[in-house]
VMD Tcl script that draws the C-alpha trace (Angstrom):
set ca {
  {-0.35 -21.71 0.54}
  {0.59 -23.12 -2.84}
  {-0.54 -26.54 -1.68}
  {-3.90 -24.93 -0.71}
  {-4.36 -23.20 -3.60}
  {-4.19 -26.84 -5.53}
  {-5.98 -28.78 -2.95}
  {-8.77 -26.26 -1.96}
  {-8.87 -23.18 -4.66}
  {-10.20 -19.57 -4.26}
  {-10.82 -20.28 -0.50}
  {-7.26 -19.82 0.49}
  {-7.74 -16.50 -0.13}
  {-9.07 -16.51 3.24}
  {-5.89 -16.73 4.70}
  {-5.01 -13.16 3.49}
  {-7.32 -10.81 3.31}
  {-9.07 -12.20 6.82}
  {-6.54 -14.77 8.45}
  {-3.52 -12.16 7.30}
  {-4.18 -8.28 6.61}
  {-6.85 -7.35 9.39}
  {-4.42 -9.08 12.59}
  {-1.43 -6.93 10.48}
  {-3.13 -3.93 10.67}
  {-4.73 -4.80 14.20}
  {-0.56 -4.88 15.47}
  {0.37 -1.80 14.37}
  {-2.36 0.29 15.22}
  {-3.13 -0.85 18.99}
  {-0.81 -3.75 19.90}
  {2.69 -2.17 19.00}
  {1.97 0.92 21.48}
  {1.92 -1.36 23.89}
  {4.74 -3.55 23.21}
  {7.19 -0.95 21.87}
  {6.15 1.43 25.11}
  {7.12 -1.32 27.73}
  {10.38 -1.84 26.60}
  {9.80 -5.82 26.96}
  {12.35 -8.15 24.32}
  {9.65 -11.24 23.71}
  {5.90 -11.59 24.13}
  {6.33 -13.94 27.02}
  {7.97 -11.38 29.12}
  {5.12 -8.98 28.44}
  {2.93 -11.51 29.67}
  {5.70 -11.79 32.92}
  {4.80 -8.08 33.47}
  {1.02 -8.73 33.57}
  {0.49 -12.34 34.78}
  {3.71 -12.72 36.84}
  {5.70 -15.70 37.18}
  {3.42 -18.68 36.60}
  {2.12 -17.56 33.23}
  {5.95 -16.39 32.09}
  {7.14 -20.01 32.49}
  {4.46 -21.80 31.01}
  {4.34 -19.43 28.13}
  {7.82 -19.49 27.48}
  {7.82 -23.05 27.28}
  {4.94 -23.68 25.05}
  {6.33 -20.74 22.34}
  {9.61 -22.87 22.45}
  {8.15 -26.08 21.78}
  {5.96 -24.08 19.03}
  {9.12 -22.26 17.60}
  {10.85 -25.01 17.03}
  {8.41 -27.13 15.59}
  {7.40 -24.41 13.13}
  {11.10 -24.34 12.34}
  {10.82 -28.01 11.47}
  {8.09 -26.88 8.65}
  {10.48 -24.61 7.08}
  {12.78 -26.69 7.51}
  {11.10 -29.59 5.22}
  {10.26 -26.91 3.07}
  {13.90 -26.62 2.18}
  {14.25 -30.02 2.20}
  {11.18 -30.64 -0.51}
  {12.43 -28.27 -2.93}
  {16.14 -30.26 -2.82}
  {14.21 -33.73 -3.01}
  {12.28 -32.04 -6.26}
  {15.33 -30.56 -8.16}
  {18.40 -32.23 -7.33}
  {16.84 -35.74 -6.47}
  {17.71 -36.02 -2.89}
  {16.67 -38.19 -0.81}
  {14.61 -36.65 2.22}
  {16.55 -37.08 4.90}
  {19.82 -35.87 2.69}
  {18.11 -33.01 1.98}
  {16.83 -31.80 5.80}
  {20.40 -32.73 6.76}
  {22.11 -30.47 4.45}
  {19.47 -27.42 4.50}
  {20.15 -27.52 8.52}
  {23.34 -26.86 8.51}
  {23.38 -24.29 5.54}
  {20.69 -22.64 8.30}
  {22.51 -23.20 11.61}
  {26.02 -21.19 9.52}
  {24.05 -18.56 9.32}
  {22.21 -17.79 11.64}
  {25.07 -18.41 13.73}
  {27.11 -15.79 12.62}
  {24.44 -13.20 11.51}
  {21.69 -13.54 14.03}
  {18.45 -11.67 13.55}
  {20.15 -9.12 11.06}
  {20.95 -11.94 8.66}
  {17.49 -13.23 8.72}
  {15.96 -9.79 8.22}
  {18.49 -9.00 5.07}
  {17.96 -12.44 3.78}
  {13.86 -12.03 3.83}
  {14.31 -8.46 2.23}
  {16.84 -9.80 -0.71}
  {14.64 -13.20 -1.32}
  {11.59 -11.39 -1.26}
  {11.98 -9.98 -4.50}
  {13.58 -13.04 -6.14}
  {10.26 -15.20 -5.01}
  {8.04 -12.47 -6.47}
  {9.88 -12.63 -10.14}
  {9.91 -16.88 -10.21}
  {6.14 -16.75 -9.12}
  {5.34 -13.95 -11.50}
  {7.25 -16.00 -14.27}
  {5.24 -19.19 -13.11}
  {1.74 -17.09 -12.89}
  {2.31 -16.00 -16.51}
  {3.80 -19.26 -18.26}
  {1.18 -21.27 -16.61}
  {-1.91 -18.96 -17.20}
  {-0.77 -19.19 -20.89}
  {-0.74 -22.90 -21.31}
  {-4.19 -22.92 -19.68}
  {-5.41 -20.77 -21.97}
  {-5.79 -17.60 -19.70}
  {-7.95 -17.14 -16.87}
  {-11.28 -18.34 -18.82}
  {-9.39 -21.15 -20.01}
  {-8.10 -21.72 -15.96}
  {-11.90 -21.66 -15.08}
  {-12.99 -24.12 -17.86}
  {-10.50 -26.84 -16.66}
  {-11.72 -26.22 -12.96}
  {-15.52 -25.95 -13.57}
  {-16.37 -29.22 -12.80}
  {-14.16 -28.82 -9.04}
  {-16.76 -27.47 -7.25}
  {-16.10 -24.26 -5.63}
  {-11.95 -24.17 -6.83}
  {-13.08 -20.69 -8.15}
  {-15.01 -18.94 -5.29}
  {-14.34 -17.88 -1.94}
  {-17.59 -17.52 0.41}
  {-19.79 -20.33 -2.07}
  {-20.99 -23.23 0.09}
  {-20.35 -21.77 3.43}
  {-23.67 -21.87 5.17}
  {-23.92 -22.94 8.67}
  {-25.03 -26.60 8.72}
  {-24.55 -26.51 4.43}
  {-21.17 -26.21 3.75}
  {-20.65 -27.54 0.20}
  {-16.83 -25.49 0.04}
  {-13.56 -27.19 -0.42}
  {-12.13 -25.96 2.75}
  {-15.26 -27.23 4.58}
  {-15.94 -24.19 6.77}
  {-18.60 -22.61 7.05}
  {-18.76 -18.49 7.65}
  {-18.78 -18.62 11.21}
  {-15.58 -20.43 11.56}
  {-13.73 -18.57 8.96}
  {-14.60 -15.39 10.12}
  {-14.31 -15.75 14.34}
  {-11.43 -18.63 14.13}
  {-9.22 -17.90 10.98}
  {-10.26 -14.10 10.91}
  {-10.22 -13.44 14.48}
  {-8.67 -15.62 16.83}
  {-5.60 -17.37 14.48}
  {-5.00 -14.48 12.55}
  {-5.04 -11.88 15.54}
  {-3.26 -14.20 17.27}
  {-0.79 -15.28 15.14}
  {-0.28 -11.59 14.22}
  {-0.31 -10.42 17.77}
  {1.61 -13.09 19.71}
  {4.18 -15.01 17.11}
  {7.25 -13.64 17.93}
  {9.16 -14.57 14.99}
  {6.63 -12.12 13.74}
  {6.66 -9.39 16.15}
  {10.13 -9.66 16.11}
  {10.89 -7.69 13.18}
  {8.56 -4.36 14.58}
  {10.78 -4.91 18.02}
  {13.83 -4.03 15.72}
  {12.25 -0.91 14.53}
  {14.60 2.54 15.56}
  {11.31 4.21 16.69}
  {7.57 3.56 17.89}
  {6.12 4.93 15.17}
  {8.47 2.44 12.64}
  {7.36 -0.32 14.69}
  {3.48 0.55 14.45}
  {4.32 1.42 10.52}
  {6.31 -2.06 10.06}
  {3.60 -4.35 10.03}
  {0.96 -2.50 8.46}
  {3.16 -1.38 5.73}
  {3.94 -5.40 5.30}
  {-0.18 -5.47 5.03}
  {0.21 -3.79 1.62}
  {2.08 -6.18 0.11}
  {0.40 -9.20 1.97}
  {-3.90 -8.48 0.38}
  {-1.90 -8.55 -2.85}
  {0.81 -11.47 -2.95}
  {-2.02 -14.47 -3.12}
  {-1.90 -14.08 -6.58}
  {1.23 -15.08 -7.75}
  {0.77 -18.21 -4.70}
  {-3.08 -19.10 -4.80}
  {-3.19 -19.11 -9.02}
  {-0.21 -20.97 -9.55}
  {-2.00 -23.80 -7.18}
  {-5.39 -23.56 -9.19}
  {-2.62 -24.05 -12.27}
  {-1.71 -27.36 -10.71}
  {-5.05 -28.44 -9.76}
  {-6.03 -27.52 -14.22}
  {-3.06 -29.47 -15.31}
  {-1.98 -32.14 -12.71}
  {-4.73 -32.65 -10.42}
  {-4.70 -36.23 -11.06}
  {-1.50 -36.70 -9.66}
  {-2.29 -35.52 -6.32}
  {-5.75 -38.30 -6.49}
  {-6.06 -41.36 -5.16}
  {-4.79 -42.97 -1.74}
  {-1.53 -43.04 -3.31}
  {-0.66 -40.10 -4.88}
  {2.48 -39.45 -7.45}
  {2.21 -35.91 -5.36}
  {1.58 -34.34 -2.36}
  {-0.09 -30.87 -2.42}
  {3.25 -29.71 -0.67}
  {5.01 -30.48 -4.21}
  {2.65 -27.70 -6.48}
  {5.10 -24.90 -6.49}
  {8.21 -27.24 -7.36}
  {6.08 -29.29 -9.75}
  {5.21 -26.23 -12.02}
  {8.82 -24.60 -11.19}
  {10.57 -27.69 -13.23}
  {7.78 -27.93 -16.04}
  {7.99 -24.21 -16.51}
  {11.14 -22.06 -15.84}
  {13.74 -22.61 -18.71}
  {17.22 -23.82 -16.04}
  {18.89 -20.42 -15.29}
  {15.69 -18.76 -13.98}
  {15.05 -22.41 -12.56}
  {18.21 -21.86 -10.65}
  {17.47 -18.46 -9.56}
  {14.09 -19.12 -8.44}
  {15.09 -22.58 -6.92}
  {17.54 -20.24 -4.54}
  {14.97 -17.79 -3.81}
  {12.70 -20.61 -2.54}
  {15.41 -21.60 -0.78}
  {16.45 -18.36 1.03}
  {12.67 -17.99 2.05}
  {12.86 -20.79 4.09}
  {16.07 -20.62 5.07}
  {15.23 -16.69 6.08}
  {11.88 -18.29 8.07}
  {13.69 -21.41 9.60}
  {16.40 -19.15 10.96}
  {14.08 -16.30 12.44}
  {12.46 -19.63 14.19}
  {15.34 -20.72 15.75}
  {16.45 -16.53 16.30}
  {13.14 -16.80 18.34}
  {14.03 -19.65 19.84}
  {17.06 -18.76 21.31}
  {15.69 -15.29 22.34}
  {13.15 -16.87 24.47}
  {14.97 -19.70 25.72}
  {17.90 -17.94 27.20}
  {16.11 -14.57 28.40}
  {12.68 -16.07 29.07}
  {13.83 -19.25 30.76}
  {18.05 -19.42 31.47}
  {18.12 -15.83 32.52}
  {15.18 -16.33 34.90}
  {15.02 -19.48 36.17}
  {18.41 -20.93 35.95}
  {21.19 -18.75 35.87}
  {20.26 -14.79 36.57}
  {22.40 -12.06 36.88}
  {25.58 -12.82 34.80}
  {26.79 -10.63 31.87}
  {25.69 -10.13 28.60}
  {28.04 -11.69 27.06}
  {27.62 -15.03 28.68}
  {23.97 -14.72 27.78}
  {25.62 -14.50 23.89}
  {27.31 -17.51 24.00}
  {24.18 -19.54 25.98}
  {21.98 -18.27 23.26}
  {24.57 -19.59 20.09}
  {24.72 -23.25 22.28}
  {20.58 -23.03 22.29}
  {20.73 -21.97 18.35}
  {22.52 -25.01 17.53}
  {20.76 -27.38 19.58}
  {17.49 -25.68 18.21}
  {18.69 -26.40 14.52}
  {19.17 -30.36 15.84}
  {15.91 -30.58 17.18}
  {14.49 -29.43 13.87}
  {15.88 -32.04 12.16}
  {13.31 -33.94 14.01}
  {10.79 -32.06 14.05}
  {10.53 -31.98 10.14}
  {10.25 -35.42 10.02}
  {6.61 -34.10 11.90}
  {5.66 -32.23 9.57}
  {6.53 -34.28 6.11}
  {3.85 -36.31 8.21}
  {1.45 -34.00 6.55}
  {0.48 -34.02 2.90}
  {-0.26 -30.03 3.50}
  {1.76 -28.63 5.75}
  {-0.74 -25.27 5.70}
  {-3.09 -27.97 7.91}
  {0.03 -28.97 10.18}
  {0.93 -25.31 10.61}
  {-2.64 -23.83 11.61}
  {-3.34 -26.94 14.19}
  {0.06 -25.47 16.00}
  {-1.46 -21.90 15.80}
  {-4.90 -23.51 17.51}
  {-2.90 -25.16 20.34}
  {-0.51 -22.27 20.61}
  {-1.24 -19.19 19.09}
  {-5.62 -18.70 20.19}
  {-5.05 -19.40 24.26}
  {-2.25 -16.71 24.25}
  {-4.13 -14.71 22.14}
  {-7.24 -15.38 24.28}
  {-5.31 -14.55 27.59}
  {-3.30 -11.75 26.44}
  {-6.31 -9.57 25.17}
  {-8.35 -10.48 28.11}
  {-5.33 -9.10 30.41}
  {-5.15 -6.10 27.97}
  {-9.17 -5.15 28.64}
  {-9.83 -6.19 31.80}
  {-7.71 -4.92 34.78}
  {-9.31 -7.27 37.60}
  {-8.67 -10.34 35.87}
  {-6.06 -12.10 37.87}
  {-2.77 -13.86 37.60}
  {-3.70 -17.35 38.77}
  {-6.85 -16.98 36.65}
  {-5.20 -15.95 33.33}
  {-3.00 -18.92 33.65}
  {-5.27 -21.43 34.46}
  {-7.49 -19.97 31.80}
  {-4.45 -20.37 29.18}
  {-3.66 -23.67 29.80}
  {-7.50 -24.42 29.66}
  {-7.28 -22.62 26.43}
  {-4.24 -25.60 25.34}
  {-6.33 -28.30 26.54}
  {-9.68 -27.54 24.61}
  {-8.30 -27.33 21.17}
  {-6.02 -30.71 21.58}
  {-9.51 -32.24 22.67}
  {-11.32 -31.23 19.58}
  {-8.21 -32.15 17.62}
  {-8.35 -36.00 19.40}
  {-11.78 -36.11 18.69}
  {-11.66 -34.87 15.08}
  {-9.70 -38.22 14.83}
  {-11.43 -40.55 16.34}
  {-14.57 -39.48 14.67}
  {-12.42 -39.44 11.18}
  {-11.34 -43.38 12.05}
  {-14.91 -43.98 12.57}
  {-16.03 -42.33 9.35}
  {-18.22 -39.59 10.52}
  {-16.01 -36.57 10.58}
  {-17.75 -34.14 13.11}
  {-15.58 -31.21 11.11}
  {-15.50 -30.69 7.10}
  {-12.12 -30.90 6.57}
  {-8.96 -30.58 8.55}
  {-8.33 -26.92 8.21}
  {-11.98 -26.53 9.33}
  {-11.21 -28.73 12.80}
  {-8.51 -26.04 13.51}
  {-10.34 -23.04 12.73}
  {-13.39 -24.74 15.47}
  {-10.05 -25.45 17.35}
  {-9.04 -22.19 17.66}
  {-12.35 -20.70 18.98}
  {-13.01 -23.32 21.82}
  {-9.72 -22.46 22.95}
  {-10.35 -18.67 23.15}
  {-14.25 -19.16 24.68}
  {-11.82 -21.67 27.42}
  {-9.75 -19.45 28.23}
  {-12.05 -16.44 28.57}
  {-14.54 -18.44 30.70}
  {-12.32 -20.37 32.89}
  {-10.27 -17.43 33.73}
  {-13.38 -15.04 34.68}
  {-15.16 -18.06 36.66}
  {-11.68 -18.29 38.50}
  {-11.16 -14.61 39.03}
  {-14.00 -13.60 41.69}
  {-12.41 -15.75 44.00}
  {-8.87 -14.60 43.86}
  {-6.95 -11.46 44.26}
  {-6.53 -8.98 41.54}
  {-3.15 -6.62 40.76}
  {-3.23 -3.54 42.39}
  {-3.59 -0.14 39.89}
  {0.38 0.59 40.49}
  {1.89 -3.02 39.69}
  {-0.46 -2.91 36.61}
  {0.44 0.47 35.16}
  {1.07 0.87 31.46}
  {-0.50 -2.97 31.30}
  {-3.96 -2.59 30.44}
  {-6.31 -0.26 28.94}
  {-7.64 0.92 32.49}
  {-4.61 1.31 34.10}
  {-2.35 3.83 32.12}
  {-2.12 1.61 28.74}
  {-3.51 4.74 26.45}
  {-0.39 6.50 27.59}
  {1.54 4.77 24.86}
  {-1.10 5.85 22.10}
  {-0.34 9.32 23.47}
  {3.26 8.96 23.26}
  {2.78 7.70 19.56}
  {0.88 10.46 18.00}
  {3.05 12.88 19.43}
  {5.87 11.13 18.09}
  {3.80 11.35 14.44}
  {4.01 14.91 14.51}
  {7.16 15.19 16.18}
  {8.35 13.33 12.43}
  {6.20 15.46 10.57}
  {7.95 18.87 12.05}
  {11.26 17.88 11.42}
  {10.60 16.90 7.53}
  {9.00 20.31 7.59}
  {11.77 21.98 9.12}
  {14.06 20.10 6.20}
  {11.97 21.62 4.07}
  {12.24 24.92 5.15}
  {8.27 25.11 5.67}
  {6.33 26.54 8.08}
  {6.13 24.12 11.37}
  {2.90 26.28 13.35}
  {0.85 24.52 10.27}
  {2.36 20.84 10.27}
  {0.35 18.49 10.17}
  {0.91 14.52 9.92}
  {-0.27 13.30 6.32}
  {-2.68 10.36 6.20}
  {-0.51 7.71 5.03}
  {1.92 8.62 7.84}
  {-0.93 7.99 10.48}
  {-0.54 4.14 11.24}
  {-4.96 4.18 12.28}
  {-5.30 6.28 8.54}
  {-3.48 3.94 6.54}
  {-4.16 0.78 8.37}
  {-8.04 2.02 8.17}
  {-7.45 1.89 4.47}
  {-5.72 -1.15 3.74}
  {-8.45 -2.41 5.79}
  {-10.75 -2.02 3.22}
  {-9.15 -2.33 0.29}
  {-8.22 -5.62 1.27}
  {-11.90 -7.11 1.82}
  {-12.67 -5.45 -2.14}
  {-10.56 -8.15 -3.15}
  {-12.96 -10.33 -2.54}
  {-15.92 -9.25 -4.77}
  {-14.66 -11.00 -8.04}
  {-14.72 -14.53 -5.90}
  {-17.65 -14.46 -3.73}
}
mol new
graphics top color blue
foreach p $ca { graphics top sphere $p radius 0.5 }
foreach p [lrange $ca 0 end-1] q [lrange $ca 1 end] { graphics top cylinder $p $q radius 0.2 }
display resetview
């Protein structure tokens, strides 16, 4: 986000309060009901329960493949920050950062990851703070920031240049594609359908926790771009010629390390330097956590070797974490590919993250929608945006780029795969049989699914009687407070987050 923030300015801010927040706040209020009620361990084997079979497989294989090559982005993360500070070279560094990750995660599983985010969360916020404040200084404040970028175009606004058919924006979107493909299918569907995501609400003790987790985590999120998106417009003010030219001193990737060296005095360096590091390390590791989840519940447990005992499904899953943490190895050489790996990351999400999206909230609204149509329709949905992506290419080699930029291909990416997948699967679904009411009960809207929203607010006020009763207050006049009610708060957050957006439009 850094590397956007240098490459493409205000924009990025996109990426929160529209590609972030709203899918956040979209989980907790109707998706976690639904996931938390069934009972179900990974997205694919909620889409087992509603698609059957067919879809289960081919889902479960393309969120491994996906899991693992997002893993490879952390992965080079880690690896960047060790090439920056201690010298390394590249391939040193992935080597060594894998297997500080595969120790880990090893021994500590999903706990470790989750204690590891919570402790390096706090550690990135005071080195980015640090860098925010330093480097806002030795612009000469925020006028001073605005000065140095006013000849950039528009570095220092958000929606400016974004007409349909005028886009004049650094990101090279225009407002349909920002709002539909970042806003709506990527960021609903990345917030919706990543696991490694999801994951953490799955781990909540209750359903109301789980619906709380990730809009709680919203609050944070419409606020963090600060301290990430500014210190990138401080690298654009002070080194933007270094990332010029066809042969650049540095890549976008390298903003955050760049002004880490030039501005933290060496024993915060060190701190922050190790809070970088446990952020990826904390991301790569619930990747491969993911990884192993899927592969050996999702795939060995079904399809090759059911019905053994827990614990041999223990030890299949710690095999699968180390080979996962091998494969990674290659995969970051994929991504250093990339000079911003923000690009690399959202073209995954478009090949990925939209058709499951697509299919999953088409199974969610509409009962007669088949299983041989939803996954034809989601592998229609993988095809489209690979096409666009091929043809982005060509038309790039030829010198007439049909997109504006390559974060704009995969936000167009991302919506031909959801209108796929929608069409295809209801032009397929007149002609073939439908679920009955009874195998599709507690799966869809029309078929029992509000019985988990019941369950939930009864659970609110089940929470709010026993505070009361702690209390020693009356329990006939509970009621649940607002900013206990996951639709209140969420509601809220909502809009607070879009304000943010008035000082840059």
């Amino acid at each position: 986000m850094a590397a956007n923030g240098a490459q493409i300015g205000m924009p990025t801010i996109h990426y929160y309060l529209i590609g972030a927040v709203p899918g956040m706040v979209f989980l907790g209020i109707f998706m976690m009901p639904f996931y938390y009620g069934s009972g179900v361990r990974s997205v694919p084997e909620f889409m087992n329960q509603r698609f059957g079979k067919g879809s289960h497989l081919i889902v479960s294989l393309c969120f491994a493949v996906s899991t693992i090559l997002q893993s490879g982005i952390n992965l080079y993360a880690m690896a960047l920050i060790l090439q920056a500070m201690l010298g390394w070279s590249q391939w040193t560094a992935i080597i060594v950062s894998a297997v500080f990750v595969l120790s880990y995660i090893t021994l500590g599983g999903l706990t470790s990851a989750i204690y590891n985010e919570v402790m390096q969360f706090f550690v990135i916020v005071a080195a980015l703070i640090s860098v925010t404040v330093i480097g806002l200084h030795r612009v000469g404040g925020w006028s001073g920031l605005q000065t140095k970028l006013g000849g950039s175009g528009g570095l220092m606004h958000a929606w400016v240049g974004t007409g349909i058919g005028n886009v004049t924006n650094p990101v090279g979107g225009d407002w349909f594609s920002i709002i539909m493909g970042l806003g709506f299918v990527l960021g609903f569907g990345y917030w919706t359908t990543n696991f490694t995501e999801v994951q953490r609400a799955f781990a909540a003790k209750s359903m109301t926790a789980s619906r709380m987790t990730p809009i709680v985590g919203a609050i944070p999120k419409m606020f963090i771009w600060m301290i990430i998106v500014i210190p990138g417009l401080i690298a654009a003010a002070t080194v933007g010629n270094l990332f010029a030219g066809p042969h650049p001193v540095l890549q976008y990737n390298e903003a955050i390390p760049y002004l880490f060296k030039q501005y933290l005095p060496s024993g915060v360096l060190g701190i922050a330097v190790t809070g970088m590091m446990a952020s990826f390390m904390a991301g790569m590791a619930a990747n491969i956590s993911s990884f192993n989840t899927v592969f050996t519940y999702d795939l060995w447990l079904n399809y090759v070797k059911p019905g053994q005992k827990d614990k041999y499904y223990l030890n299949t899953g710690r095999i699968i974490t180390v080979i996962g943490v091998f494969v990674s190895v290659f995969t970051a050489w994929i991504a250093s590919q990339f000079g911003n790996i923000m690009t690399y990351l959202q073209t995954l999400f478009s090949f990925f993250n939209a058709p499951l999206f697509a299919v999953f909230i088409l199974g969610l609204v509409w009962k007669r929608v088949s299983n041989k149509a939803g996954t034809i329709g989601y592998i229609c949905g993988i095809i489209a945006p690979l096409i666009t992506y091929i043809l982005y290419l060509r038309s790039v080699a030829a010198g007439n780029p049909i997109f504006g930029s390559p974060t704009a291909e995969t936000w167009y990416g991302a919506i031909f795969s959801c209108l796929a997948t929608w069409i295809v699967a209801a032009a397929i679904t007149p002609f073939t049989k439908a679920k009955t009411d009874k195998e599709l009960e507690g799966l869809t809207f029309a078929s029992g699914g509000l019985k988990y929203f019941r369950a939930a607010k009864a659970e609110e006020l089940e929470d709010a009687k026993r505070a009361a009763k702690a209390a020693g207050k009356d329990l006939t006049k509970v009621k649940v407070p607002w900013y206990k009610k996951p639709a209140v708060l969420g509601g809220v957050i909502f809009v607070v987050g879009l304000a943010f957006y008035i000082p840059f439009f």
